[in-house]
VMD Tcl script that builds the backbone (N, CA, C; Angstrom):
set m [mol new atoms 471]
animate dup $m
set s [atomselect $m all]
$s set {name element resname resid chain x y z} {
  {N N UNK 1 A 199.922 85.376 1.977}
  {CA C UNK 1 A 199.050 85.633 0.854}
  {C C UNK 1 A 198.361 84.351 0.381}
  {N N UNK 2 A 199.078 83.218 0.573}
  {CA C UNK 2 A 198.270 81.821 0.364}
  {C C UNK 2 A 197.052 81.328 1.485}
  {N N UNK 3 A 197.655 82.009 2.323}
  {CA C UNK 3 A 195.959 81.471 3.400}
  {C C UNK 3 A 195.947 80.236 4.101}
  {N N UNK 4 A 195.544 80.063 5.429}
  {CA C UNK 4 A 195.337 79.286 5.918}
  {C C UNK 4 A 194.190 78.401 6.332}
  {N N UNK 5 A 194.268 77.241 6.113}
  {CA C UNK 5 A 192.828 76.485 6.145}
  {C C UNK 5 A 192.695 75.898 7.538}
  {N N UNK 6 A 191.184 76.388 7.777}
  {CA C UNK 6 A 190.100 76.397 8.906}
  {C C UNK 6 A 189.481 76.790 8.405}
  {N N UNK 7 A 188.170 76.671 9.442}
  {CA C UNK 7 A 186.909 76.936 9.116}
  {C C UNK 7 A 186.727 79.071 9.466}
  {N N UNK 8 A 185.887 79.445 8.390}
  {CA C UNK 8 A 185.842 80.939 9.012}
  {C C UNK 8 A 184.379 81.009 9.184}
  {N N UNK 9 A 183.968 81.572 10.321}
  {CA C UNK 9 A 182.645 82.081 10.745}
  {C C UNK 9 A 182.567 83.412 10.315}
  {N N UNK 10 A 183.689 84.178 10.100}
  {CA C UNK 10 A 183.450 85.368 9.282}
  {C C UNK 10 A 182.669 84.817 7.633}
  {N N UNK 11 A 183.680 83.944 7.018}
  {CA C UNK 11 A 183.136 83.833 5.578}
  {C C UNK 11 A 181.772 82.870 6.025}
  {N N UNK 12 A 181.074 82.070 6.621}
  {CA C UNK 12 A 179.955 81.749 6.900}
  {C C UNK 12 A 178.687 82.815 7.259}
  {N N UNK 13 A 178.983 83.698 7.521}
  {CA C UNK 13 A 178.097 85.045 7.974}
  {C C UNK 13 A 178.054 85.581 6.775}
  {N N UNK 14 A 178.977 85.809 6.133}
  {CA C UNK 14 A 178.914 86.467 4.132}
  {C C UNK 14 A 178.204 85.704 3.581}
  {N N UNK 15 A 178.408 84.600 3.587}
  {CA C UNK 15 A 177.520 83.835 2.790}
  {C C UNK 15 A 176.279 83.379 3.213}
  {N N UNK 16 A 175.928 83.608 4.495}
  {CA C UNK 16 A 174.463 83.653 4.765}
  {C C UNK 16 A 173.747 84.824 4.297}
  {N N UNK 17 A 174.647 86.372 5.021}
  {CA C UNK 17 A 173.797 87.478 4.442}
  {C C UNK 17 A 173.500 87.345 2.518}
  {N N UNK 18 A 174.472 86.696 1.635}
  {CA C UNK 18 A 174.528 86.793 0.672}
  {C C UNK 18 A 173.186 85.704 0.304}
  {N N UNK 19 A 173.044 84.598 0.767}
  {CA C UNK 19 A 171.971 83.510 0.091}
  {C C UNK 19 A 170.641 83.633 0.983}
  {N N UNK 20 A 170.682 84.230 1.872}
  {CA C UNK 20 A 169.182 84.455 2.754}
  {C C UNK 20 A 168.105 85.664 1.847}
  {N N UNK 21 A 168.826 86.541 1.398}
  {CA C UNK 21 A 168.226 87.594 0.608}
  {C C UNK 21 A 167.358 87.010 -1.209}
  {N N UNK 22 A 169.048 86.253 -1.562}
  {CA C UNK 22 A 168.548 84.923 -2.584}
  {C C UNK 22 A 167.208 84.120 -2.418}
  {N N UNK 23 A 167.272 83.747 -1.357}
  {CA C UNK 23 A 166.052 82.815 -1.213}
  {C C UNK 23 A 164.793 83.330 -1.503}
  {N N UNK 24 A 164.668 84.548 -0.320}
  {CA C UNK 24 A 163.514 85.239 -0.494}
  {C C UNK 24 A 163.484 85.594 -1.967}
  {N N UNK 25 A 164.351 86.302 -2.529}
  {CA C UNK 25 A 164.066 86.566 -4.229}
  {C C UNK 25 A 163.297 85.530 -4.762}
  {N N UNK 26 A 163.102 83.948 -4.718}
  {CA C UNK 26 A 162.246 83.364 -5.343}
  {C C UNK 26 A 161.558 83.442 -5.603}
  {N N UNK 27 A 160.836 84.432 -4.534}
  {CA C UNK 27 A 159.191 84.708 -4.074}
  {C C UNK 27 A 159.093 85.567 -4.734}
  {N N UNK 28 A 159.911 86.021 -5.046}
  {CA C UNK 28 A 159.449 88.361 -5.609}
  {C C UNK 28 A 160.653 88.111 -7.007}
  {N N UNK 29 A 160.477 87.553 -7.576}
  {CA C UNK 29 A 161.275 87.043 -8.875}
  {C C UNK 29 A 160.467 88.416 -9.969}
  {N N UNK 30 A 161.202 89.618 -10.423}
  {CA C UNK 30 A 160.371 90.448 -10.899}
  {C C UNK 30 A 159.929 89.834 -12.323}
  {N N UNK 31 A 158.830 90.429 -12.867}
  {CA C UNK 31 A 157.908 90.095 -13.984}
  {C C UNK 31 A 158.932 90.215 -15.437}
  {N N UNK 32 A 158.999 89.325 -16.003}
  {CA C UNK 32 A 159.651 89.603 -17.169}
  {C C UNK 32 A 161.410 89.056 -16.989}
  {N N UNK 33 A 161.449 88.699 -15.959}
  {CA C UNK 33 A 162.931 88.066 -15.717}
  {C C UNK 33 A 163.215 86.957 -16.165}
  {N N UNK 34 A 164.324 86.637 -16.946}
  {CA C UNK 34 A 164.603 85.301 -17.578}
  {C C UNK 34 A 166.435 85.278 -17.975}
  {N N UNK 35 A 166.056 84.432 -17.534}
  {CA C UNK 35 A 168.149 83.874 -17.888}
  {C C UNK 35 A 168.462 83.814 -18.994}
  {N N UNK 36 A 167.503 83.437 -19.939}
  {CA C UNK 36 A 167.813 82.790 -21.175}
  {C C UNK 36 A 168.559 83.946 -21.960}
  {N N UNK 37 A 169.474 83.619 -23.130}
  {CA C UNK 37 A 170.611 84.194 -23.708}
  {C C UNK 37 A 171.887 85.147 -22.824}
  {N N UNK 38 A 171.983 84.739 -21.613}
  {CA C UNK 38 A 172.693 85.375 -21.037}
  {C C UNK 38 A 174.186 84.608 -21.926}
  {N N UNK 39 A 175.200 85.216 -21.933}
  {CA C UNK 39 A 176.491 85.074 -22.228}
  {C C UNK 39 A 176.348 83.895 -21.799}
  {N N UNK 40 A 177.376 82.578 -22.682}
  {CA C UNK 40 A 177.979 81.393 -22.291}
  {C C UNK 40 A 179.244 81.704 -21.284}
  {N N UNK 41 A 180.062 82.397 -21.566}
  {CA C UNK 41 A 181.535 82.675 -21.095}
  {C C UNK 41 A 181.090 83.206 -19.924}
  {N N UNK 42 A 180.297 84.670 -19.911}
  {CA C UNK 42 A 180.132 85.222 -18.698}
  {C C UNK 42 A 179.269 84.085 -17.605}
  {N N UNK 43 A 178.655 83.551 -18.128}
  {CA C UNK 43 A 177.595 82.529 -17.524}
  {C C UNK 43 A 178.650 81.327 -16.615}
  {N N UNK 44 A 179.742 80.940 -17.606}
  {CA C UNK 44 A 180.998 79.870 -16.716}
  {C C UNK 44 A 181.817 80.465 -15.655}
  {N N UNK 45 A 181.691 81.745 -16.094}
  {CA C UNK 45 A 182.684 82.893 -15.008}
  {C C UNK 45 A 182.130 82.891 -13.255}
  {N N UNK 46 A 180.812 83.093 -13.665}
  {CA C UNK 46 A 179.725 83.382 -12.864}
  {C C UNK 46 A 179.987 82.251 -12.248}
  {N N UNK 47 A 179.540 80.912 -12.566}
  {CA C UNK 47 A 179.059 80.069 -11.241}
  {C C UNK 47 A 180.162 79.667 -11.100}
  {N N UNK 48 A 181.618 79.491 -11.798}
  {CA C UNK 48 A 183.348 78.948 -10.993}
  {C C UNK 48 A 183.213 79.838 -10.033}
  {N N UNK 49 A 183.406 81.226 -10.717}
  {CA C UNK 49 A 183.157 82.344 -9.209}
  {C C UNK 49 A 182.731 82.010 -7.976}
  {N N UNK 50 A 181.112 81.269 -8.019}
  {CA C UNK 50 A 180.355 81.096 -6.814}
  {C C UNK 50 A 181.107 80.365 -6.070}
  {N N UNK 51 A 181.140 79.329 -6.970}
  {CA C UNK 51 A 181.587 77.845 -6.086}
  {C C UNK 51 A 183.338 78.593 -5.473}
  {N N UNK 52 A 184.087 79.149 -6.365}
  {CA C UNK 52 A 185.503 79.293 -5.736}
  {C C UNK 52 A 185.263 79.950 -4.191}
  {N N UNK 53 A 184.109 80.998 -4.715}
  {CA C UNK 53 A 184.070 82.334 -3.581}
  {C C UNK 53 A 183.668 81.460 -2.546}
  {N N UNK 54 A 182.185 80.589 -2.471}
  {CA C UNK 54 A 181.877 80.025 -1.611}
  {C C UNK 54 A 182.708 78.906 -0.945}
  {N N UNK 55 A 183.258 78.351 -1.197}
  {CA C UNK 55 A 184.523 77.306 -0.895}
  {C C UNK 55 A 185.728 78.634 -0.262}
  {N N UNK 56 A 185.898 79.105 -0.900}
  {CA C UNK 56 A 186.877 79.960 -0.022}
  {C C UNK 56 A 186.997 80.565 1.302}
  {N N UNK 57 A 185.390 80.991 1.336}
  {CA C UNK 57 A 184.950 81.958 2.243}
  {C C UNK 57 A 184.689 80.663 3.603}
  {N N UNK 58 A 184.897 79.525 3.493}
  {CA C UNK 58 A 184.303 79.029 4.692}
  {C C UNK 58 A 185.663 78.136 5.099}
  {N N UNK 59 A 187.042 77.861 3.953}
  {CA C UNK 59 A 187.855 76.729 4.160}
  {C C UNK 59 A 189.213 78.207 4.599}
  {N N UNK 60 A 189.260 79.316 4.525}
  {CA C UNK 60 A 190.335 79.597 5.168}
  {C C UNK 60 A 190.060 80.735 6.332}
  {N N UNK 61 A 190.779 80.407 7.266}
  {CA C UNK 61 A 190.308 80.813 9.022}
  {C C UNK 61 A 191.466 82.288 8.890}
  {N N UNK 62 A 191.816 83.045 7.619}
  {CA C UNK 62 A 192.726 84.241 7.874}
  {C C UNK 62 A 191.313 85.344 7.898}
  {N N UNK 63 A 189.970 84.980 7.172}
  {CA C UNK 63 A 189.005 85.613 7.747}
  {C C UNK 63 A 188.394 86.292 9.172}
  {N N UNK 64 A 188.741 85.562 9.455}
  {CA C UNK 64 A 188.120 85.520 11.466}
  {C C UNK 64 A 188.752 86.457 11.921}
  {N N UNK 65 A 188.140 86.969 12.957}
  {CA C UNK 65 A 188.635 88.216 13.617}
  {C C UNK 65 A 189.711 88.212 13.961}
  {N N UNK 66 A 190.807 88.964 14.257}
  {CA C UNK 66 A 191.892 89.013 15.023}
  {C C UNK 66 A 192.041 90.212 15.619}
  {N N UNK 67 A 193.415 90.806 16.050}
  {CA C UNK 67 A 193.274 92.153 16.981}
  {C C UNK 67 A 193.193 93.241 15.740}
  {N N UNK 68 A 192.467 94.387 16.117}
  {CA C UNK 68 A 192.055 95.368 16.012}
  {C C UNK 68 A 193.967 95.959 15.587}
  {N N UNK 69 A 194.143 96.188 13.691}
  {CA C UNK 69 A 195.116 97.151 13.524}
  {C C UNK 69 A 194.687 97.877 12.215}
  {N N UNK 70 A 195.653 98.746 11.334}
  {CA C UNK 70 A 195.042 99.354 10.738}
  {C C UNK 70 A 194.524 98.139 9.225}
  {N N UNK 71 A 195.305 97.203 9.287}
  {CA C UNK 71 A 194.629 96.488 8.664}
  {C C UNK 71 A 193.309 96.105 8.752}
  {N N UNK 72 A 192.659 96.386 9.732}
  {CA C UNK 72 A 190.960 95.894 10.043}
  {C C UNK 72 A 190.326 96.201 9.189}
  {N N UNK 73 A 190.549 97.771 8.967}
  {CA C UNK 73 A 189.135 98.415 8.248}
  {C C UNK 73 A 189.041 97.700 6.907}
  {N N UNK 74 A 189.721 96.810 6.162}
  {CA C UNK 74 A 189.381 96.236 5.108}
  {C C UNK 74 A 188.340 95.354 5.341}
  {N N UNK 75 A 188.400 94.600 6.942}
  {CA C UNK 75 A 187.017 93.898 7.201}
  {C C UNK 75 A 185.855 94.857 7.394}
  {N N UNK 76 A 186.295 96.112 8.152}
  {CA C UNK 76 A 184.999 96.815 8.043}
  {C C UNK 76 A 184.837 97.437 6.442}
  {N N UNK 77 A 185.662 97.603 5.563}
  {CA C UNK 77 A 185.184 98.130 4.755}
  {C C UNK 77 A 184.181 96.437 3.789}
  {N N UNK 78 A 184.511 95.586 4.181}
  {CA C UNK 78 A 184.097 94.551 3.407}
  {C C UNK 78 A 182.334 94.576 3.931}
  {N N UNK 79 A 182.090 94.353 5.792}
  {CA C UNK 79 A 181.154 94.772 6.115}
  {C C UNK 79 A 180.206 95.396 5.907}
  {N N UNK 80 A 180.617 96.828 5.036}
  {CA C UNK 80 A 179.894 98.208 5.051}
  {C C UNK 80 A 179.023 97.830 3.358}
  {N N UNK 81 A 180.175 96.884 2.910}
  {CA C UNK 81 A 179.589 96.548 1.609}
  {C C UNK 81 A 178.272 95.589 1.704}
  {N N UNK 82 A 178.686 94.537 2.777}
  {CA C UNK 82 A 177.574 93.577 2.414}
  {C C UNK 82 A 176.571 94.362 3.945}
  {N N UNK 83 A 176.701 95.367 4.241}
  {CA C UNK 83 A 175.756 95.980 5.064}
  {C C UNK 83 A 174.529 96.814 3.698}
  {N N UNK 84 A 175.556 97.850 2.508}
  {CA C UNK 84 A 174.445 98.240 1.903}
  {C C UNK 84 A 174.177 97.271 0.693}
  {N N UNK 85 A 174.729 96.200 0.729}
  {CA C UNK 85 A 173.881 95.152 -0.256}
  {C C UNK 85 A 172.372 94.688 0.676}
  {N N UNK 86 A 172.617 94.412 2.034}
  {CA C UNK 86 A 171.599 94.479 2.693}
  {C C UNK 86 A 170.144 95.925 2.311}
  {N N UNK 87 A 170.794 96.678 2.595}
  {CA C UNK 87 A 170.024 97.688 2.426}
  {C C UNK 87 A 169.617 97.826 0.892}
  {N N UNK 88 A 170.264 97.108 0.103}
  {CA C UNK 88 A 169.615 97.361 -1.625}
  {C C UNK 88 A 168.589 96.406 -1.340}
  {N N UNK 89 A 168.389 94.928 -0.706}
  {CA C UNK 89 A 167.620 94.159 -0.860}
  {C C UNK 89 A 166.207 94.592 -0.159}
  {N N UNK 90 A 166.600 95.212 0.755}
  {CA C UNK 90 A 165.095 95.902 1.435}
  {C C UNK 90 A 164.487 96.601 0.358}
  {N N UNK 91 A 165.671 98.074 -0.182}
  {CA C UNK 91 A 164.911 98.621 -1.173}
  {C C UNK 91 A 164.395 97.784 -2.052}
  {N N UNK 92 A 165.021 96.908 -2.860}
  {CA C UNK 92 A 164.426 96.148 -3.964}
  {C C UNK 92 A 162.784 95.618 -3.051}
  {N N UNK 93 A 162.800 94.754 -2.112}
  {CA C UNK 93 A 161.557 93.897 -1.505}
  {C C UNK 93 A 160.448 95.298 -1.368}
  {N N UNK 94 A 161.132 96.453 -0.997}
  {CA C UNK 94 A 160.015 97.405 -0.786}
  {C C UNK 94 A 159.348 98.298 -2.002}
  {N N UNK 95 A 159.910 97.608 -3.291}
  {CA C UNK 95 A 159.524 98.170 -4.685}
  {C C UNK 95 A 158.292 97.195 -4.987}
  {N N UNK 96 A 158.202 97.690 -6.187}
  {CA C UNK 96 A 157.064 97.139 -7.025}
  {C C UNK 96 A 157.786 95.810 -8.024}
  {N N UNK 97 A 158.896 95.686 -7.737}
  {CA C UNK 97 A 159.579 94.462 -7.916}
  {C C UNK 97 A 160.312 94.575 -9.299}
  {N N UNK 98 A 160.075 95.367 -10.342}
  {CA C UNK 98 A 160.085 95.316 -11.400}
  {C C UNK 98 A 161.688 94.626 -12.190}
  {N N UNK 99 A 161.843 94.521 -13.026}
  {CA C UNK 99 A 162.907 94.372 -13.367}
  {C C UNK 99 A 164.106 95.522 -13.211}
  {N N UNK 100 A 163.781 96.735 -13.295}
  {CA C UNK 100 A 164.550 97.960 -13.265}
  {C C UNK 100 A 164.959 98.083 -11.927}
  {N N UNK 101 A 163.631 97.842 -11.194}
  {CA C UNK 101 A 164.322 97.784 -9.433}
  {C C UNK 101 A 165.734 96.814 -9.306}
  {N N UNK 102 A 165.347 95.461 -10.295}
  {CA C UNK 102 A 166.278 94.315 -9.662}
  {C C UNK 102 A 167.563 95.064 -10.446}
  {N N UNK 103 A 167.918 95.618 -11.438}
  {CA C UNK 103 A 169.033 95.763 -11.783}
  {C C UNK 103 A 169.771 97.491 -11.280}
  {N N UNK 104 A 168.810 97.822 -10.569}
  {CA C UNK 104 A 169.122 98.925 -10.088}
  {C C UNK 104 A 170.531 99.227 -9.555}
  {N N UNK 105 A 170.740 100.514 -9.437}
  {CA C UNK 105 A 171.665 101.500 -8.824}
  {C C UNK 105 A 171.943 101.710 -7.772}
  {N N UNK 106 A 172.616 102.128 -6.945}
  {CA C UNK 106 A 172.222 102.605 -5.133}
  {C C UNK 106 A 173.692 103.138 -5.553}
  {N N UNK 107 A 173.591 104.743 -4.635}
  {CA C UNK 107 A 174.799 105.296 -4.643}
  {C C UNK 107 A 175.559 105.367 -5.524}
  {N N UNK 108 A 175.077 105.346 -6.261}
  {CA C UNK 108 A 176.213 105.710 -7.976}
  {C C UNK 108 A 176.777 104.348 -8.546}
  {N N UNK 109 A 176.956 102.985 -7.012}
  {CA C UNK 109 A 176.895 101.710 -7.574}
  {C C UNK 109 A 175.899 101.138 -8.976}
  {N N UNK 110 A 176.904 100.685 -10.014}
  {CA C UNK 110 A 175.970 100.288 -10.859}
  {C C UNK 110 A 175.293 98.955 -10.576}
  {N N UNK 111 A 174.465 98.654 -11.089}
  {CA C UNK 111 A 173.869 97.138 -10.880}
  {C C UNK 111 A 174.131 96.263 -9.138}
  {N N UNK 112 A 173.865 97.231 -8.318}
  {CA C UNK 112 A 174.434 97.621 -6.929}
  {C C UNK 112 A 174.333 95.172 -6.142}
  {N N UNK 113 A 173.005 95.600 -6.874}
  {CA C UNK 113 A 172.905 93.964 -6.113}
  {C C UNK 113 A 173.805 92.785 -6.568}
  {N N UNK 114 A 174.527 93.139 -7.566}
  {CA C UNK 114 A 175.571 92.234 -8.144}
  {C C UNK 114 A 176.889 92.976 -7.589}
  {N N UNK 115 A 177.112 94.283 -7.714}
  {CA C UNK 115 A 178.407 94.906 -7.422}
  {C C UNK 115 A 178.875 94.504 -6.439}
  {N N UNK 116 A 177.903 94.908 -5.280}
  {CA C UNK 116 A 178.168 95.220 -3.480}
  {C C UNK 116 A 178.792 93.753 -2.806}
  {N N UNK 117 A 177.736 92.526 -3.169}
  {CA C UNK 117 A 178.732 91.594 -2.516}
  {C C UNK 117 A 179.741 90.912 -3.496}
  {N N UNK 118 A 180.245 91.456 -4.617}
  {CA C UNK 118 A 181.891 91.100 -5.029}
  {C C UNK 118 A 182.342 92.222 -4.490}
  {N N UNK 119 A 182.192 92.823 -4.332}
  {CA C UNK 119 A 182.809 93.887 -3.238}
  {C C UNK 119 A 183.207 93.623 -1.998}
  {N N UNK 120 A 182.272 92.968 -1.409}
  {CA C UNK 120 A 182.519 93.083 0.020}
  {C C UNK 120 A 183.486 91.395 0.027}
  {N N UNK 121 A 183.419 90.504 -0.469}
  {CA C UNK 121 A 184.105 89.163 -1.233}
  {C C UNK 121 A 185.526 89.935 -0.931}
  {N N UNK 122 A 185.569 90.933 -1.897}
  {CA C UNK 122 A 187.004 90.905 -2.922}
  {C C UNK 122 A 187.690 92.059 -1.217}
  {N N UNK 123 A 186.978 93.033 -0.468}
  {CA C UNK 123 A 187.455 93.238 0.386}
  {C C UNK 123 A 188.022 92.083 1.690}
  {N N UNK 124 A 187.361 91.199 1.486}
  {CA C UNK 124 A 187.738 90.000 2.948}
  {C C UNK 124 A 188.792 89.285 2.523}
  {N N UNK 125 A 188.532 89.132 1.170}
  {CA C UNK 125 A 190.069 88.972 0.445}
  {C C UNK 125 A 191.265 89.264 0.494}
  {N N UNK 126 A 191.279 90.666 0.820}
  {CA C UNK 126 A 191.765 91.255 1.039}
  {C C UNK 126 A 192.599 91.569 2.723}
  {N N UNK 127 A 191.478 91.773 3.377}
  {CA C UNK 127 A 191.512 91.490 5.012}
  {C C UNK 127 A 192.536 90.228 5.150}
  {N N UNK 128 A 191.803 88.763 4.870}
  {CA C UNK 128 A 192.571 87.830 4.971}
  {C C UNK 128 A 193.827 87.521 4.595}
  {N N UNK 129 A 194.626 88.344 3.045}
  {CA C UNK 129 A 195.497 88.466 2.883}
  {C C UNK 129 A 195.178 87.198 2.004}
  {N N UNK 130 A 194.136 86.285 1.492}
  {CA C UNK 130 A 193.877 85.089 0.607}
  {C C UNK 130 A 193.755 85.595 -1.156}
  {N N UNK 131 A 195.305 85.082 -1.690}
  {CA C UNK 131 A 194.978 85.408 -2.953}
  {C C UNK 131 A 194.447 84.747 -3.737}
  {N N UNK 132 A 193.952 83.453 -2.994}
  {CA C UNK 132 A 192.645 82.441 -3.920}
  {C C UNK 132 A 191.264 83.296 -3.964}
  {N N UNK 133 A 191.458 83.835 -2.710}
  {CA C UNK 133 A 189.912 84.503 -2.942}
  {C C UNK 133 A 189.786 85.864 -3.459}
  {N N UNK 134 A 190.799 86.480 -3.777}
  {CA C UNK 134 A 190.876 87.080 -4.372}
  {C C UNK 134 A 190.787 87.233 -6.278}
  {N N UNK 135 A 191.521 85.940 -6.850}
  {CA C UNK 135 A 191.067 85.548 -7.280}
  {C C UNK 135 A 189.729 85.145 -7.918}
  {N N UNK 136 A 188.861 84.690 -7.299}
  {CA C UNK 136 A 187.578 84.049 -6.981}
  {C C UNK 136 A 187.037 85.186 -7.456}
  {N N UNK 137 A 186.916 86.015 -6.315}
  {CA C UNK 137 A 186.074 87.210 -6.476}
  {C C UNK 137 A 186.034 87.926 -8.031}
  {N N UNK 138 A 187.131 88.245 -8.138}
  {CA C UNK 138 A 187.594 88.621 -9.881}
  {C C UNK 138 A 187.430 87.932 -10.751}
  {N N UNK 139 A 187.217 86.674 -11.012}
  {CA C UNK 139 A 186.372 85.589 -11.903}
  {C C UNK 139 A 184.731 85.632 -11.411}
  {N N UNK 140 A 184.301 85.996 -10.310}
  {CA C UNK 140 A 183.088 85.707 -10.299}
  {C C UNK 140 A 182.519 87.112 -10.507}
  {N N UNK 141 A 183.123 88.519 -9.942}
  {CA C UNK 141 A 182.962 89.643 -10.688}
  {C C UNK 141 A 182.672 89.661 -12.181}
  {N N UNK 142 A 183.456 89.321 -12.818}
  {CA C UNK 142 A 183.366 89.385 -14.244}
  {C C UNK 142 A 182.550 88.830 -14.737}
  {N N UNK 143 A 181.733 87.708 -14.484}
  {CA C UNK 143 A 180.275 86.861 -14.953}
  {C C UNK 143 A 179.111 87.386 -14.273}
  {N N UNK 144 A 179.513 87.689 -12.907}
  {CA C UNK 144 A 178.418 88.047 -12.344}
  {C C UNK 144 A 178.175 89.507 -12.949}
  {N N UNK 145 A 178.755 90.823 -12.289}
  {CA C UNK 145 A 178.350 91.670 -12.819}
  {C C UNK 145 A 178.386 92.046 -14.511}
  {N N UNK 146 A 179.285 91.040 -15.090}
  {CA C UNK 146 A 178.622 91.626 -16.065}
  {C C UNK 146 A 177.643 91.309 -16.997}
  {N N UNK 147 A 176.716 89.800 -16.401}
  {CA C UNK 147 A 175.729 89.619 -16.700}
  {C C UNK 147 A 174.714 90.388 -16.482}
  {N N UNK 148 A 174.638 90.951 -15.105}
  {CA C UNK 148 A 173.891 91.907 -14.698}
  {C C UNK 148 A 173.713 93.373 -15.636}
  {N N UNK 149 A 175.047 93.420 -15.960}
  {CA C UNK 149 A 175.129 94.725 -17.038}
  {C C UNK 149 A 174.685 94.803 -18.452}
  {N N UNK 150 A 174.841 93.371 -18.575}
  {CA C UNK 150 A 173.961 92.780 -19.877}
  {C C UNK 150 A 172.407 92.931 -20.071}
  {N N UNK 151 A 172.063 92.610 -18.770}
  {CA C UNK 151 A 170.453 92.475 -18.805}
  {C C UNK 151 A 169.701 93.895 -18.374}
  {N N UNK 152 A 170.769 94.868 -17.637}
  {CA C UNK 152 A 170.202 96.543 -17.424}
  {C C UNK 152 A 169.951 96.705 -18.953}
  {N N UNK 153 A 171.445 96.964 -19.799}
  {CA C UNK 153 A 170.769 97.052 -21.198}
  {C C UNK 153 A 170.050 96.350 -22.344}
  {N N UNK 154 A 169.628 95.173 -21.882}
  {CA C UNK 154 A 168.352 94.863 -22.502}
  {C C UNK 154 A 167.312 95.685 -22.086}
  {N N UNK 155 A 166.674 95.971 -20.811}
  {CA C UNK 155 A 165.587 96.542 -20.050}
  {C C UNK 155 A 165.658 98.040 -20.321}
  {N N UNK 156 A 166.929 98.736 -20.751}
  {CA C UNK 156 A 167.145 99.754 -21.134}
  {C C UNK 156 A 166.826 99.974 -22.736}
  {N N UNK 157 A 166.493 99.089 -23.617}
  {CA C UNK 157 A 166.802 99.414 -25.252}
  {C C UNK 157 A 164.985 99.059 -25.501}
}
mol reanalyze $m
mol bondsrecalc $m
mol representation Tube
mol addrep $m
């Protein structure tokens, strides 16, 4: 449950699909978006989160593939997550960008583009059997999405 340190090309592939989609957002930043008054607390949650998740995801090697048991499907279920976070970001790029798009829904997921990859995080977490990153994920859950949940109901009132 403590984890072993190496490098993981599994958690390097998460965190590419996760910051390649980021990037492009610069460009398509929807109209009316702004950080300002987001939570202090949720706001410290948020980026320890990043940095833990991201440091985690690349310094322990219990990520990386191993043989095929029923333990796997937690990697595929981690997969399937940052597969339809993929698929929210198309939808979002193929909208009109708006703010409502960015805080949008998919599948009954709330605030899907914040949910899906602490999801798919807190599943590899899981896979790996790493209760730092587990951890991680659950501190960066809590700033992340619920900043996100903060700013649906601004756009909502």
């Amino acid at each position: 449950m403590i984890g072993h340190f190496g490098f993981s090309y599994i958690g390097l592939l998460f965190l590419l699909l996760l910051v390649i989609p980021n990037i492009l957002w610069t460009k398509k930043i929807p109209q009316g978006y702004t950080a300002e008054n987001e939570n202090r607390i949720l706001l410290a949650l948020e980026r320890t989160g990043e940095v833990l998740t991201s440091c985690f995801s690349l310094l322990f090697s219990d990520f990386n593939l191993r043989g095929w048991t029923a333990w796997s499907l937690w990697l595929v279920f981690a997969f399937l997550a940052m597969a339809l976070y993929e698929l929210w970001w198309f939808r979002y790029f193929r909208s009109e960008q708006r703010l409502s798009d960015f805080y949008s829904s998919m599948l009954g997921i709330p605030v899907a583009g914040a949910t899906l990859p602490v999801t798919a995080f807190f599943f590899l977490g899981i896979y790996g059997r790493v209760i730092w990153m587990l951890i991680a994920t659950v501190i960066l859950g809590i700033g992340h999405i619920g900043i996100h949940l903060g700013h649906r109901r601004e756009i909502a009132s």
